[in-house]
C-alpha positions, 0 to 999 in steps of 0.5 A: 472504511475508516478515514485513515485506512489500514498501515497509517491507522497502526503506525505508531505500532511496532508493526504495521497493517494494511487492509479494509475496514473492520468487518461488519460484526455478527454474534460469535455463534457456530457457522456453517461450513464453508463447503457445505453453504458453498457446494460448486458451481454447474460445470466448473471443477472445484479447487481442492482446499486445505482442512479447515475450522468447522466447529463453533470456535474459532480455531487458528490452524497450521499452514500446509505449505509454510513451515512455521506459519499458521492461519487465522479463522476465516470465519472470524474477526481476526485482528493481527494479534487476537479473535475479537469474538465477532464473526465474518458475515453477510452484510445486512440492509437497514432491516436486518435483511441479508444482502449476500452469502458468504465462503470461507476456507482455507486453499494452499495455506492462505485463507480467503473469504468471498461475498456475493450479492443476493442480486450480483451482477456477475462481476467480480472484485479482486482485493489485495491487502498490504503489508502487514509486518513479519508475523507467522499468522496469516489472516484475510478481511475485507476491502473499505469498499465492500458495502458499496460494492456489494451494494452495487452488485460486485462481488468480492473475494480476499486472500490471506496471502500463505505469508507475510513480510513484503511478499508481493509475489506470494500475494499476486498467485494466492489473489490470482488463484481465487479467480478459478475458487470463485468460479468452481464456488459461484460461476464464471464472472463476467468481469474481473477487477483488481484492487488493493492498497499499498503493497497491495498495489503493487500485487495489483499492477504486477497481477494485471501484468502477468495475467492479460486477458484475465482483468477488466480493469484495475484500482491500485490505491496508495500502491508501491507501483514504482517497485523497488523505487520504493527502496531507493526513496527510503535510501534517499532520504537517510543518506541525504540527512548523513551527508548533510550533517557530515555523519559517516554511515554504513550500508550492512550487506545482508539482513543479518548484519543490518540487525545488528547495526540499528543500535550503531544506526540509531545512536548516529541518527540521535546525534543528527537531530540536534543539527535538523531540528527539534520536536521530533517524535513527540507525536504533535506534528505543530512542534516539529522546528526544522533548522536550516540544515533541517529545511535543506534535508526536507528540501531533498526528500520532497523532491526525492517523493514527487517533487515541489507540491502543496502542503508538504511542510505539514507532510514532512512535521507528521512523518517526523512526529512518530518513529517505526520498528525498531527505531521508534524514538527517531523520526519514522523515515530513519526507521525504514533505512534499507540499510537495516534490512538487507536492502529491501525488507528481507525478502529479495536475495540481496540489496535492490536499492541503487543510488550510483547515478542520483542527482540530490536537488535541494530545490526544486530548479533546472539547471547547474547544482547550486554550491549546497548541492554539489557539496550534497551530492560529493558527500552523500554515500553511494550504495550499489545494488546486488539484486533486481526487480524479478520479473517472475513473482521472485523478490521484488516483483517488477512493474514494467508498465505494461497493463493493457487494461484501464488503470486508475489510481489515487495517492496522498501528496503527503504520503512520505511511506509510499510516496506519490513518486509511485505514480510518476514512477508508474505513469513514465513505464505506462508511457513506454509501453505507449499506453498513457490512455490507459492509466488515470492518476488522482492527487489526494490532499493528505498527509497519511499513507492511504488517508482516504475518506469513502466519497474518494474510493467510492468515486474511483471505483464507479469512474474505472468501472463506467470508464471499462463499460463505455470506453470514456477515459475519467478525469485525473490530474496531470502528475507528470507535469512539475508545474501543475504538481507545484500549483497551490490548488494541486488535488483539490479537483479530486479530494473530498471537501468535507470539512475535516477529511484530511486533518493535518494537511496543510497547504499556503492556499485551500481549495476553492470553494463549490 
C-alpha cells in the first residue's frame, strides 16, 4: 500500500478514489475461470452469479442490475479509467512461489475478487472501498493489507459495489453479501472481520450495525463514521468563510439547481480569497499566507473538524494549496460546499445538512462568544435539513453507535476531507449506547486524508484481531479529551517514527525520540 493511500494519492484529479494498493502484477495471460478454479465448498449452496469475462482479454461488461452501468474485469488491473494489461493474481513469496488461490466473478452487477491463503487460518477479512466519484463502471481491487493479511493467514474478499457515487448502502449489501459467495466458494469462516477507508468506514460501522452476530470485529479507517456530520462539517466551513468576509451565498434546493449555481458559486468565492489570504491553490502548501480575516476563518474550521490539535496550520496550507471538481481553482474546501450537490452528494432525497442550532467558535475557549464570534454566529447562513440519516441502507445510512463487537480506528489530525471529528462523533454514540470499551481511537500525525504508512495498519489489524482472540482491549488516545487533543505531542504514541512518513505534517514540537 502506498504511503498515501486511495482519494489523497488522486486529489488533484477531477474525481477522486478510495481503495488499497495497486494489485501485485502478473503477466496479461488467459486465466481460468473464475467458476471452474472456484467449484463450491462441501455442504454449502453456491450464490447464483452474473456471466461473467472468460476469455483471454479483458472485457468490461454490462451491469445486470444497473441501468447504464458496467463492470470492470475481475480478472484484471483496472484503473478507474483504463485495463493496465496486468492480471489480478495470487501473491508470491521471495521465490516466485504462490501463496493463495484466487476467485473472481461477478454477483447482482458488482464484481468481487477473494484470495485465500495456501495456509488459511479460517478467518475472513471483509474490505470496503471509498468513494470513487460518479462514474458508471464499477470496479473491485484489493485492500493495503492484503500481503500482511495473507501472509498472516486471513483471507480476504472485495466488492465492486453495483454503483458508485456516495452509495454506502449499496456498499454494506454487495460487502455483506460476499460472506454467503465466500462460504458456498471455500467454507464457512471462523471469523469475520471488517474494514474499509473513508466511505468505506462508514459501510464498515453501518454493516457491523446491521448484521450483530456476523463480525468478530471491525478496522474502520479514515472512515465517514459520523455520517451525515460529514456534510454538516462541509457547510461549516463555506458558510463561516461567507459570513466572515460579509459574502451573501445561496444554499440551492436540489442537485439540479446546485449544478447550476457553481459558476455563480465559484465567482463569490474568488472575491473572498483576496480577503482570507493569498498562495491558494498554487500546489506549494509553504505559500499559502493567511490575513487575519484568513486566521479567523481556519480558527472556525479547526474547531469545526476536532478541535485545537498539533499541526493543524500545516493541515489547513495543504488543503487550501489544491481545488476539488468542479472548483478546481479554489481552495478544495469550497469545491465540497453541499450547497452545489443537493445537500449531500446527490444520493440522499433531499438536503441532510442542518446547521440551525451550531455555536461557530473562533477559538478554542469555554465560555461567553467573544465579539468576533457573535458577529460570526449573526451573520452566517443557516440552512435546514429536508432529509435524514436512514436507518435502513436508503441515502445516508445512519451510525447509531451500536456495534456490540470490538472496533478500532485510525484518523489523520490533519485530515480536512474527512476530518478526525469522525471519530469524537462516532466515540460520543458509542458512549450512549454504553459501549466505550468497545471502541479504540488512534491519532495519526498527517495531513492527508487516509495518509497511512504499513507499520500504522499493520499494527491496527494485529492489535484488533489479538484484542477479539484474548479479550484485552489495545491502546488508543483519549480523543474525547480537548485538552489531551490540544497537547503539542497529541498522536505521536501511535504515528510511525520513520523519517519522512507524513511529509507535510508540521507541529510546534515533534515526537520524542525512542
Amino acid at each position: 500500500m502506498s504511503r498515501r493511500t486511495g482519494l489523497f494519492a488522486l486529489l488533484a484529479a477531477p474525481l477522486v478514489l478510495l481503495s488499497g494498493s495497486p494489485v501485485a502484477a502478473a503477466p496479461a495471460a488467459p486465466a481460468a475461470p473464475a467458476a471452474a478454479a472456484a467449484g463450491t465448498a462441501p455442504g454449502s449452496r453456491p450464490v447464483p452469479e452474473d456471466p461473467a469475462p472468460t476469455g483471454p482479454e479483458c472485457t468490461t461488461t454490462p451491469s445486470t442490475t444497473q441501468p447504464g452501468y458496467s463492470v470492470a474485469d475481475p480478472r484484471c488491473v483496472f484503473t478507474g479509467a483504463a485495463y493496465t494489461g496486468a492480471r489480478f493474481a495470487p501473491l508470491t513469496d521471495a521465490a516466485g512461489r504462490p501463496l493463495s488461490r484466487v476467485f473472481t466473478g461477478i454477483v447482482r452487477g458488482a464484481a468481487y475478487r477473494i484470495e485465500v491463503p495456501l495456509r488459511w487460518n479460517g478467518q475472513l477479512a471483509l474490505y470496503s472501498h471509498g468513494y470513487r466519484g460518479t462514474g458508471t463502471t464499477v470496479h473491485v481491487d484489493e485492500p493495503g493489507l492484503r500481503r500482511y493479511q495473507v501472509e498472516h493467514g486471513f483471507a480476504w474478499a472485495a466488492s465492486s459495489y453495483a454503483t458508485n457515487g456516495y452509495d454506502a448502502g449499496q456498499g454494506v449489501k454487495d460487502t455483506h453479501a460476499l460472506i454467503a459467495l465466500f462460504r458456498g466458494k471455500v467454507r464457512k469462516p471462523r471469523a469475520v472481520y471488517a474494514t474499509g477507508p473513508s466511505m468505506g468506514g462508514h459501510v464498515t460501522a453501518a454493516m457491523v450495525e446491521r448484521f450483530h452476530g456476523d463480525f468478530a470485529g471491525a478496522l474502520p479507517y479514515c472512515g465517514v463514521l459520523g455520517d451525515k456530520e460529514l456534510f454538516d462539517y462541509f457547510l461549516d466551513a463555506n458558510v463561516t468563510a461567507a459570513a466572515l468576509t460579509g459574502t451573501a451565498i445561496d444554499f440551492p434546493d436540489s442537485l439540479e439547481a446546485g449544478q447550476a449555481y457553481a459558476p455563480v458559486y465559484r465567482g463569490l468565492v474568488q472575491a473572498q480569497l483576496p480577503q482570507l489570504g493569498s498562495g491558494f491553490v498554487a500546489g506549494n502548501p509553504a505559500g499559502v499566507s493567511l490575513t487575519p480575516l484568513g486566521r479567523a476563518w481556519a480558527g472556525t474550521v479547526q474547531q469545526r473538524s476536532g478541535g485545537t490539535r498539533p499541526g493543524f496550520g500545516s493541515a489547513f496550507a495543504f488543503w487550501s494549496s489544491f481545488g476539488f471538481a468542479p472548483l478546481t481553482d479554489v481552495p478544495f474546501l469550497f469545491g465540497v460546499y453541499p450547497g452545489l450537490t443537493g445537500g449531500t452528494i446527490g444520493v440522499a432525497p433531499g438536503n441532510v445538512t442542518d446547521n440551525r442550532r451550531t455555536t461557530y467558535r473562533i477559538e478554542d475557549r469555554y465560555g461567553p462568544l467573544t465579539p468576533a464570534e457573535r458577529a460570526l454566529n449573526a451573520a452566517v447562513l443557516r440552512v435546514a435539513p429536508t432529509a435524514r440519516p436512514s436507518l435502513g441502507l436508503t441515502g445516508i445510512p445512519k451510525v447509531s453507535g451500536d456495534p456490540r463487537i470490538p472496533v478500532l480506528s485510525l484518523h489523520d489530525l490533519g485530515d480536512l476531507f474527512v476530518p478526525f471529528k469522525m471519530e469524537q462523533v462516532y466515540a460520543k454514540r458509542v458512549a450512549g449506547h454504553r459501549q466505550s470499551r468497545l471502541f479504540v481511537s488512534r491519532a495519526i500525525r498527517g495531513v492527508g486524508h487516509c495518509d497511512f504508512t504499513q507499520t500504522e495498519l499493520q499494527r491496527a489489524f494485529a492489535d484488533l484481531v489479538s484484542w477479539v482472540k484474548t479479550g484485552k482491549r489495545p491502546a488508543g488516545d483519549p480523543i474525547l479529551d480537548p485538552r489531551a487533543v490540544a497537547r503539542p505531542t497529541f498522536g505521536c504514541r501511535f504515528t510511525d517514527p520513520t523519517p519522512g512518513a507524513h511529509l507535510g505534517f508540521v507541529a510546534e514540537q515533534a515526537c520524542p525520540a525512542g
